[in-house]
C-alpha positions as CSV (number, residue, x, y, z in Angstrom):
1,X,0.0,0.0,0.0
2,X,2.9,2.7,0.9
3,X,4.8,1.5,-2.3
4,X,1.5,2.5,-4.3
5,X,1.1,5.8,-2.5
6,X,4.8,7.0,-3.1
7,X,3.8,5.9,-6.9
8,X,1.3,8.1,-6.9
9,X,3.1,11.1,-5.3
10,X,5.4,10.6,-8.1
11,X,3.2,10.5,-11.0
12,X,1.3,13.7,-9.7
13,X,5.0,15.5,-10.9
14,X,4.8,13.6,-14.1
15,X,7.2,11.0,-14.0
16,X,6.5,8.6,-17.3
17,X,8.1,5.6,-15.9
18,X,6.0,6.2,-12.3
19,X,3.1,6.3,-14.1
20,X,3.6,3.3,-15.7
21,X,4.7,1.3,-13.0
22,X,1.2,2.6,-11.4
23,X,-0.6,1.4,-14.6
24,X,1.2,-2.2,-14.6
25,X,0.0,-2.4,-10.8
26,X,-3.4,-1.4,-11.7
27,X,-3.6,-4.1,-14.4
28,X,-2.6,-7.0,-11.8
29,X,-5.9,-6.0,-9.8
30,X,-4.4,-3.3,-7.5
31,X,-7.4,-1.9,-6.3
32,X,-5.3,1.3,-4.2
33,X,-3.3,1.4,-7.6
34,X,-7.0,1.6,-9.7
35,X,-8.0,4.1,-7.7
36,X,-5.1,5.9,-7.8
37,X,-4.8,6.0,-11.6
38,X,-8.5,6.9,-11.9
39,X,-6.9,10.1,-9.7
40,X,-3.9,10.8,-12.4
41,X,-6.6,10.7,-15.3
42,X,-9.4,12.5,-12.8
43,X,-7.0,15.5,-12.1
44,X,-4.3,15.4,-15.1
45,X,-1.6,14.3,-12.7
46,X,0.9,12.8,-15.6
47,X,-1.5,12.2,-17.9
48,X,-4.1,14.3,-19.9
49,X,-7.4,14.7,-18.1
50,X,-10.1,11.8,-19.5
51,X,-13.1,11.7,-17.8
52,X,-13.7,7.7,-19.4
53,X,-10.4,6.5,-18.4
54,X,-11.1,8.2,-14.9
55,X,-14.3,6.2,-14.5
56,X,-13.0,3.0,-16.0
57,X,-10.0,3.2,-13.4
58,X,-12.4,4.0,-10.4
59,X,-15.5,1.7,-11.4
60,X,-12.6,-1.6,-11.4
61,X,-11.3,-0.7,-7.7
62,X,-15.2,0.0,-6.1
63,X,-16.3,-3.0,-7.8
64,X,-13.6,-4.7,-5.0
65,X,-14.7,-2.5,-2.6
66,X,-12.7,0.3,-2.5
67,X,-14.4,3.2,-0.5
68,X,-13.0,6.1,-2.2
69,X,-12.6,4.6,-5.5
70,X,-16.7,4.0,-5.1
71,X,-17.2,8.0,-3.9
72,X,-15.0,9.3,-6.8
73,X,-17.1,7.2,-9.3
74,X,-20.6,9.1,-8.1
75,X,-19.2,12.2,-8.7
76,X,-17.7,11.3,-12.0
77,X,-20.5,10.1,-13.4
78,X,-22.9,12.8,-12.0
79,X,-20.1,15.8,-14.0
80,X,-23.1,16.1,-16.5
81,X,-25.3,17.0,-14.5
82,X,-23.1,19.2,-12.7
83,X,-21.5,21.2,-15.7
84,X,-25.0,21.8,-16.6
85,X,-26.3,23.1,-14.1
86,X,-23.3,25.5,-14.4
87,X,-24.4,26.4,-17.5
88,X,-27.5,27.5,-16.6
89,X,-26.5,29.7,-14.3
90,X,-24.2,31.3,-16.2
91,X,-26.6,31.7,-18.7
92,X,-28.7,33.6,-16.4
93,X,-25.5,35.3,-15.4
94,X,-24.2,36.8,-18.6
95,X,-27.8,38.5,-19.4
96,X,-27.3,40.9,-16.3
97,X,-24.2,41.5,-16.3
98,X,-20.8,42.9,-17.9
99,X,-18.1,40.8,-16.4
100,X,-18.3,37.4,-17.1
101,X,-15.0,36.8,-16.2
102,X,-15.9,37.1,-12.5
103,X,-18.0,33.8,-12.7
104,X,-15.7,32.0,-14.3
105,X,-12.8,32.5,-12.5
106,X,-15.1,32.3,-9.3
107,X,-16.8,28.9,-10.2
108,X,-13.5,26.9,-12.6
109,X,-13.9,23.5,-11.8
110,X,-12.0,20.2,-13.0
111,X,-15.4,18.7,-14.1
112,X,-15.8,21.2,-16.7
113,X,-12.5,20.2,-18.3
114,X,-13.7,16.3,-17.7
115,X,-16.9,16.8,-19.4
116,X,-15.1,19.0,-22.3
117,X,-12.9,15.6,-22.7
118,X,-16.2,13.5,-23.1
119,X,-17.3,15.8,-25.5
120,X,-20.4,17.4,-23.2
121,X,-20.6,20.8,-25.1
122,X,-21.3,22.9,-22.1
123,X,-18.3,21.9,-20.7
124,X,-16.4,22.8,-24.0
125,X,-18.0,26.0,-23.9
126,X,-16.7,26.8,-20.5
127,X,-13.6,25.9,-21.5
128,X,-13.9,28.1,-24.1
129,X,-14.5,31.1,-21.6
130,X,-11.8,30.4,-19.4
131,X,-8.9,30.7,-22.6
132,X,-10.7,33.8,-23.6
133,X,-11.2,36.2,-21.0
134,X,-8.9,33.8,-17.8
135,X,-6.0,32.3,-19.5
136,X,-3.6,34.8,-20.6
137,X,-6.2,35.6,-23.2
138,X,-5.3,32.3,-25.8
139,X,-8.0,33.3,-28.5
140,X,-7.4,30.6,-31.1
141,X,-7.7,28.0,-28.1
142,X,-11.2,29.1,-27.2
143,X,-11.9,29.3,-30.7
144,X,-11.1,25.8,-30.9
145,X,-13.6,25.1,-28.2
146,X,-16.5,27.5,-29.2
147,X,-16.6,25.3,-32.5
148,X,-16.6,21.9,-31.2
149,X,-19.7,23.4,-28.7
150,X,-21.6,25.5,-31.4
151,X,-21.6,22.7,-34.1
152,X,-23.8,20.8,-31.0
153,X,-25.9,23.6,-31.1
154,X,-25.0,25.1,-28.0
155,X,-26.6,29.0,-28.1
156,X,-24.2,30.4,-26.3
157,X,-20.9,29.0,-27.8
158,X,-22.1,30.3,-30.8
159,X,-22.4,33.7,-30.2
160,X,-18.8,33.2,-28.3
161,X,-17.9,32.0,-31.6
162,X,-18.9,36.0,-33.4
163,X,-16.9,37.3,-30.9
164,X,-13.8,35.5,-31.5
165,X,-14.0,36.5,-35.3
166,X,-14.9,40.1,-34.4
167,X,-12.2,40.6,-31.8
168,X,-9.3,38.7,-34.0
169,X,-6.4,40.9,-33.8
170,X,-4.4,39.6,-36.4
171,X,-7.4,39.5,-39.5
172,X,-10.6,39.9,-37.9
173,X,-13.9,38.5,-40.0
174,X,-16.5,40.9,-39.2
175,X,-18.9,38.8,-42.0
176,X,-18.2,35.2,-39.9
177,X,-18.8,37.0,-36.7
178,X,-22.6,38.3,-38.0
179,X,-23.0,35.0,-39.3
180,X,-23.1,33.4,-35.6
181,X,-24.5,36.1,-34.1
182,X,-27.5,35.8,-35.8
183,X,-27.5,31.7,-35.4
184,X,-27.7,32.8,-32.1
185,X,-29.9,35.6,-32.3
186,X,-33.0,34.1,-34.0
187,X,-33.2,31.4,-31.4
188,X,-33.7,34.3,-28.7
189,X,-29.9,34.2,-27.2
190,X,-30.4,37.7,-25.7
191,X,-26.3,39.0,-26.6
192,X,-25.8,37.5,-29.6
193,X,-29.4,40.0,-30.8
194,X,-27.1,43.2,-29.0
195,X,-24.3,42.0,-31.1
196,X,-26.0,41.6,-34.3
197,X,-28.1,44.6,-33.6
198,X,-24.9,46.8,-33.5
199,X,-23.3,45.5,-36.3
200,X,-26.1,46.3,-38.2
201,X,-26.1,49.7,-37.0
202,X,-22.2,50.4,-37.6
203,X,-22.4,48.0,-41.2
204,X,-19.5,46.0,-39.5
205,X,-20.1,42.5,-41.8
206,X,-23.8,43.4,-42.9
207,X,-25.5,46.5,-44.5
208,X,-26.1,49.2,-42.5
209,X,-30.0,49.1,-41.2
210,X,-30.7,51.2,-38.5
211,X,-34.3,50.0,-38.2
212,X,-32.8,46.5,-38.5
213,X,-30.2,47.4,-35.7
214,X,-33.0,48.8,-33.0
215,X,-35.5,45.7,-33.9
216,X,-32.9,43.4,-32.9
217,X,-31.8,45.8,-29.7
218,X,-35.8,46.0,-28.9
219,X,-36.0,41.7,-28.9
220,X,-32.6,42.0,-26.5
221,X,-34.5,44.7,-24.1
222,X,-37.7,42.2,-23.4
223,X,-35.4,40.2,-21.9
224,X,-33.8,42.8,-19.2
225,X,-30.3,42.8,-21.0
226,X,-28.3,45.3,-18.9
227,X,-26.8,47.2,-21.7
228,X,-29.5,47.8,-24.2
229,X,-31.3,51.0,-22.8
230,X,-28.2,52.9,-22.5
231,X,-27.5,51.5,-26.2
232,X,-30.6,52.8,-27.4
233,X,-30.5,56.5,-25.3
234,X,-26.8,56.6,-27.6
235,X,-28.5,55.8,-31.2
236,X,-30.8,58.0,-30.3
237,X,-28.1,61.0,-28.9
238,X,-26.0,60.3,-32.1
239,X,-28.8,60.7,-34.2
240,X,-29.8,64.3,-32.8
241,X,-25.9,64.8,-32.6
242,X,-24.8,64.4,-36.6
243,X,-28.1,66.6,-37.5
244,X,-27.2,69.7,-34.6
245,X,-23.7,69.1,-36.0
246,X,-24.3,69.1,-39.7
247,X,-26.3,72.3,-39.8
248,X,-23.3,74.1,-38.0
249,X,-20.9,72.6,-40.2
250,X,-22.0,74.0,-42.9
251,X,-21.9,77.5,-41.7
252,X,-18.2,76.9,-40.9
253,X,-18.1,76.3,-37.3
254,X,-14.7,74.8,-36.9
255,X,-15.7,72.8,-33.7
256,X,-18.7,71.6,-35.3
257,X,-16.8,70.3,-38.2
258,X,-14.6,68.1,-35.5
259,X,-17.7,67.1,-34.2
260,X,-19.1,65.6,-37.3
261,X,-16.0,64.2,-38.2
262,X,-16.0,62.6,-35.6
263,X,-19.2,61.2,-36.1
264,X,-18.2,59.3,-39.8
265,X,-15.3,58.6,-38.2
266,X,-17.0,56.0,-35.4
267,X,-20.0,55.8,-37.6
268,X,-22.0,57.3,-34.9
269,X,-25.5,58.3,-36.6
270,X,-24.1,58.0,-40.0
271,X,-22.4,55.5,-41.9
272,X,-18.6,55.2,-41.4
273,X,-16.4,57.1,-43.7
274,X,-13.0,57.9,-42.9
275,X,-13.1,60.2,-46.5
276,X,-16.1,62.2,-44.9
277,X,-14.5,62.3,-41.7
278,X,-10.9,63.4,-43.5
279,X,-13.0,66.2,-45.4
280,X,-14.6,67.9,-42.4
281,X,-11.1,67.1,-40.0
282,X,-9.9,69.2,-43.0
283,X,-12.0,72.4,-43.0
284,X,-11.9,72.4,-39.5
285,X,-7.8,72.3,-39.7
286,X,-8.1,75.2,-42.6
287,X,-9.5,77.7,-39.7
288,X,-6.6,76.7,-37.4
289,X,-8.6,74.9,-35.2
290,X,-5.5,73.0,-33.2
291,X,-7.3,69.9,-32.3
292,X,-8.5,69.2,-36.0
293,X,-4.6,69.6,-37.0
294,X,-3.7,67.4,-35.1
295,X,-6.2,64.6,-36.2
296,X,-5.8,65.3,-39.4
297,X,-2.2,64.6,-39.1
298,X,-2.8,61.3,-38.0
299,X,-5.3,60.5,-41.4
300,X,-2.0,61.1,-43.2
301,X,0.4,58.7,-41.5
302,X,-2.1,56.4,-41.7
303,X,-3.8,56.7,-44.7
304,X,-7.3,57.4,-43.8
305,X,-9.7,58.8,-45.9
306,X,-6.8,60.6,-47.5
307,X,-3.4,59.1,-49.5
308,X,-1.1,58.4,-46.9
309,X,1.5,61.1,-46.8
310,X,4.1,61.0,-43.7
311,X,5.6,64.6,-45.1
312,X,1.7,66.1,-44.9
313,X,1.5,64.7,-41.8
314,X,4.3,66.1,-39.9
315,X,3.3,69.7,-41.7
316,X,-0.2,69.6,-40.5
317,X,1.6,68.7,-36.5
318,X,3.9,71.3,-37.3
319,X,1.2,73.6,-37.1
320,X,-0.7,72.2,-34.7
321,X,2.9,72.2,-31.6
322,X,2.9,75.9,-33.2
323,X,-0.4,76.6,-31.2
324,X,1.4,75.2,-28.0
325,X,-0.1,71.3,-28.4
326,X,2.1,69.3,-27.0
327,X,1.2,65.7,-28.6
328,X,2.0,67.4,-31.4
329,X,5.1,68.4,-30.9
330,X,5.7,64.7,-29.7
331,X,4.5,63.7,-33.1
332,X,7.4,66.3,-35.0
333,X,9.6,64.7,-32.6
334,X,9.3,61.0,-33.7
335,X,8.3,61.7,-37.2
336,X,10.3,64.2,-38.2
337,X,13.5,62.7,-40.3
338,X,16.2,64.5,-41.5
339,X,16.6,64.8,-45.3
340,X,18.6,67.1,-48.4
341,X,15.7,69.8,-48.7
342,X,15.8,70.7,-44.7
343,X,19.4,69.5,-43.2
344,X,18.2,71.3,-39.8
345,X,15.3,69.0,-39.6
346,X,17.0,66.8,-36.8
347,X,18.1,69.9,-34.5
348,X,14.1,71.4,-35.3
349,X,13.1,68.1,-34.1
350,X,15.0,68.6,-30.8
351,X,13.9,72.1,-30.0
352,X,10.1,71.2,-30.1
353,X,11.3,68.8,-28.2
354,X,12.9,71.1,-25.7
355,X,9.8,73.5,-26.2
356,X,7.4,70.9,-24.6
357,X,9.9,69.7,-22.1
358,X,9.8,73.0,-20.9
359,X,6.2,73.6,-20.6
360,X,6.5,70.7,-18.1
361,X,5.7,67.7,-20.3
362,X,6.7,65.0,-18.2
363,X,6.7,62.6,-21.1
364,X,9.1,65.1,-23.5
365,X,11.5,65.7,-20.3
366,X,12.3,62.0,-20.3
367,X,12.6,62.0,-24.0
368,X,14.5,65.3,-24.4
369,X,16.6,64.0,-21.8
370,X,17.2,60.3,-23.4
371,X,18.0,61.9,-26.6
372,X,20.4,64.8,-25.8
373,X,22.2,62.2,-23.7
374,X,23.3,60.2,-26.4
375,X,24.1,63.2,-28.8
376,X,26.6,64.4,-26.0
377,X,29.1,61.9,-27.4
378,X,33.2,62.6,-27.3
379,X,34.9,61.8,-31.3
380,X,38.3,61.8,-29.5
381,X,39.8,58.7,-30.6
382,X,42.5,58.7,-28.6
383,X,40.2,59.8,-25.1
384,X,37.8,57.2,-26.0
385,X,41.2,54.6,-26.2
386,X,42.3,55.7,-22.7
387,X,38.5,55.2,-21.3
388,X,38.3,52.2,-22.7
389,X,41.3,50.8,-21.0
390,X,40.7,52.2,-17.7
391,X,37.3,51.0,-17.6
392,X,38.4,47.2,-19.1
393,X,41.2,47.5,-16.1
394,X,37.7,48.1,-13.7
395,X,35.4,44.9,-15.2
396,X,33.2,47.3,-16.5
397,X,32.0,47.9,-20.2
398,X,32.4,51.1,-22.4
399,X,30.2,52.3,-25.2
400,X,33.3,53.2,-27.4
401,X,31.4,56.6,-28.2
402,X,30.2,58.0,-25.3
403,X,32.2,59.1,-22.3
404,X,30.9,60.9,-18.9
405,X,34.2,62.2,-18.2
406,X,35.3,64.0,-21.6
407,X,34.8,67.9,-21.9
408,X,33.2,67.8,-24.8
409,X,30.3,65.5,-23.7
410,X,29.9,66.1,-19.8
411,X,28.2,69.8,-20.2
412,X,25.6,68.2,-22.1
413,X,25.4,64.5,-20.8
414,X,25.0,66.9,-17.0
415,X,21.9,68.7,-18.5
416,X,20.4,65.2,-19.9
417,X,20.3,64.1,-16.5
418,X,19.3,67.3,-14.8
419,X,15.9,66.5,-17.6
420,X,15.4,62.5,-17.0
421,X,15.9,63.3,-13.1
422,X,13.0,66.2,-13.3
423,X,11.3,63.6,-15.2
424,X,11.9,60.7,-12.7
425,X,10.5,63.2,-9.6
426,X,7.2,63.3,-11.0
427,X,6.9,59.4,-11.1
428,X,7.6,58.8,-14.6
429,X,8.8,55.1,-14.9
430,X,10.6,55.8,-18.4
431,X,12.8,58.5,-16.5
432,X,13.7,56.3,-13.5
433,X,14.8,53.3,-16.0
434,X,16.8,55.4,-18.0
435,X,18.4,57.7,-15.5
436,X,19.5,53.9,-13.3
437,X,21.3,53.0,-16.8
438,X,22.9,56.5,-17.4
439,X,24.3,57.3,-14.1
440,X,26.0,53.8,-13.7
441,X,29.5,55.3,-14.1
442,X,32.3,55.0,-10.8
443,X,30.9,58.3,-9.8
444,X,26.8,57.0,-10.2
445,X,26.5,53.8,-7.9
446,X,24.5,55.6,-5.2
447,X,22.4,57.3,-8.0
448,X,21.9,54.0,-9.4
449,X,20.6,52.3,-6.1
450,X,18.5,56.0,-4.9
451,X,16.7,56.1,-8.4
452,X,16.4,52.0,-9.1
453,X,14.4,51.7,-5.7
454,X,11.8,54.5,-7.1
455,X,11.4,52.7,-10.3
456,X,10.5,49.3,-8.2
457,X,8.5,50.9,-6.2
458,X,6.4,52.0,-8.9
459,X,6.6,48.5,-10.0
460,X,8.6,49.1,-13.4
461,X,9.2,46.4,-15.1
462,X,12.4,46.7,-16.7
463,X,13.8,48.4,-13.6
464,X,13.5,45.3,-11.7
465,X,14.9,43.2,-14.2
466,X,17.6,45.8,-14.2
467,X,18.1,45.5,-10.5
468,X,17.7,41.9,-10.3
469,X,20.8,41.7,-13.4
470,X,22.8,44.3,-11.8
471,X,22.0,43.4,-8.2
472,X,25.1,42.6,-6.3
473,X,27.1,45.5,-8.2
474,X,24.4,48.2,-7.2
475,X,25.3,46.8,-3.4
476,X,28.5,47.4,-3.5
């Protein structure tokens, strides 16, 4: 008996030969060894979860009278019942409310992964759920599972199924997803008429039908869905919005213009049309309204409703970080490249740069900082040589460009820091990192450690990684 139970302690950490050493034992009429196996298969301990082989295992050793073996077959067998009645509740569940991922995570059980292995679709449904909104988010996993349950028929796996193919990052299928939605609509699944009801609103994989989209919401709102009033009340608002917005528009009110572009933009009231949108983000722009050159810088990097034109783009932010906007000016900063027409492009770049650090941007201090520490650079060959060696004689490293202690690049490598640290003091995380890399030098341990613990505190990633590399170094 205590040569089977150290067995089984073994195979629970997945030892192959344990396992099968417990599998021979089980085979010459073990019944402790049965049991046992039934166990490994019950709870995936060495083997894959299999609800049949679990049973199998557990009905051989109660059939010789083995108490536990007997009490594990019971609830075995009753996981149907069980992972159904699940279901329902979480049927009941979903209608009222948002966050579905509260139940699930509250409720996971090992029968639902049992009766996913029998093929009980419930059980593959809720398996399903737990990849997609529990387990680090593994969509083409509960994919898998939404099919296997909606080709039973199961309701709710496929509207689950719309929403994989709607919310697929990499090439999402808006025509697949209104295909299951509506599977699950007509047979009164109260979400999958809210989703189908929206995409015909927004014409996301379907026509656009606003009477279509609120007859759909209406079926969802007989049956107390917790969004769809506040759905309707926004149709509604958009609807009353694009019209107030439209007439002002047209008489040139530059805020109005945003407004409706805005509007085709999300498809709010209207049908979506980044070229519409582009056009009014345009006239809007023409008057100098600030905000409407700054979004209409972003239609030409990207390409929406207008050719996509980097160049356009950085003249319309241009404009924009001239009125003081400071995203903007982040925008000239990271888009603006040097070329043969404008060599002074790179030092432009810089001074907006310096414009919003100024203005106490907390985000342009820590880049204005970053940036002017690596142009502060010394070309001496024969200094960088002699840092080189002394640094090699220390263990330490050496860029072979930059060097703290050189004239020519401490005046401005000292007003970098004076930035990243003003930077760092108001909490930003990018600051502390960078400033904990910068001021490792002979002379920057104890800025190192002071500036590292700030970072960790605020629970910055790469500054604990940083600390737990350079760790015993920073002690010294």
């Amino acid at each position: 008996m205590e040569t089977v139970k150290w067995t089984h302690q073994k195979a629970k950490q997945g030892d192959v030969e344990t396992i099968a050493a417990l599998r021979q034992d089980a085979e010459e009429g073990n019944a402790d060894a049965q049991w046992r196996l039934g166990m490994c298969y019950s709870k995936g301990h060495g083997v894959f979860v299999n609800a049949d082989e679990a049973v199998k295992w557990f009905r051989k050793a109660a059939e010789q009278g083995h108490k536990d073996a007997a009490t594990q077959l019971r609830e075995t067998e009753g996981v149907d019942e069980t992972v159904k009645k699940d279901f329902r509740e979480f049927c009941d569940y979903a209608v009222k409310n948002e966050n579905v991922r509260l139940f699930i995570q509250a409720r996971m059980k090992k029968a639902w992964t049992m009766a996913a292995q029998k093929g009980i679709p419930e059980g593959q449904t809720f398996l399903g759920l737990w990849n997609f909104y529990c387990k680090d988010f593994c969509e083409w996993r509960a994919k898998e599972w939404f099919q296997k349950a909606a080709k039973q028929g199961i309701i709710e796996a496929q509207y689950r199924l719309g929403v994989c193919y709607a919310n697929d990052e990499r090439t999402p299928d808006h025509a697949k997803a209104v295909k299951w939605y509506r599977k699950a609509a007509e047979q009164g699944h109260a979400e999958g008429q809210v989703a189908l009801g929206m995409a015909c609103y927004f014409g996301r994989g379907i026509a656009k039908d606003e009477a279509e989209a609120i007859r759909w919401l209406r079926k969802a709102e007989e049956q107390g869905h917790y969004l769809v009033a506040e759905l309707l009340q926004n149709i509604a608002d958009w609807a009353e919005l694009v019209k107030k917005h439209s007439e002002a528009a047209k008489l040139g009110d530059s805020e109005a213009q945003i407004g409706l572009a805005e509007c085709y933009y999300n498809g709010w009231g209207v049908s979506k049309d980044d070229t519409e949108a582009a056009n009014w983000w345009c006239k809007s722009a023409e008057q100098g309204n600030v905000a409407a050159q700054y979004r209409l810088g972003y239609c030409y990097l990207h390409g929406e409703g207008v050719s996509q034109d980097e160049a356009k783009a950085v003249e319309w932010w241009q404009k924009a970080a001239a009125q003081g906007h400071a995203e903007a000016r982040d925008c000239c900063d990271w888009h603006w490249k040097p070329n043969e027409d404008c060599p002074q492009d790179e030092a432009g770049a810089m001074a907006w740069l310096r414009k919003s650090a100024e203005q106490g941007d907390v985000n342009a201090q820590a880049r204005f900082g970053v940036q002017l520490y690596y142009a502060a650079t010394c070309e001496d060959p024969r200094r960088i040589k002699e840092c080189e060696d002394s640094w090699a004689k220390e263990g330490r490293w050496h860029t072979g460009q930059s060097c703290y202690h050189c004239p020519a690049s401490k005046k401005g490598k000292i007003e970098a820091l004076k930035w990243v640290t003003k930077a760092a003091e108001q909490g930003n995380a990018v600051a502390l990192h960078q400033l904990s890399i910068f001021a490792f030098t002979p002379e920057g341990a104890e800025i190192v450690r002071e500036w590292l613990d700030k970072a960790i505190e605020r629970e910055n990633k790469h500054a604990i990684d940083l600390r737990d590399f350079y760790g015993e170094r920073v002690r010294q």
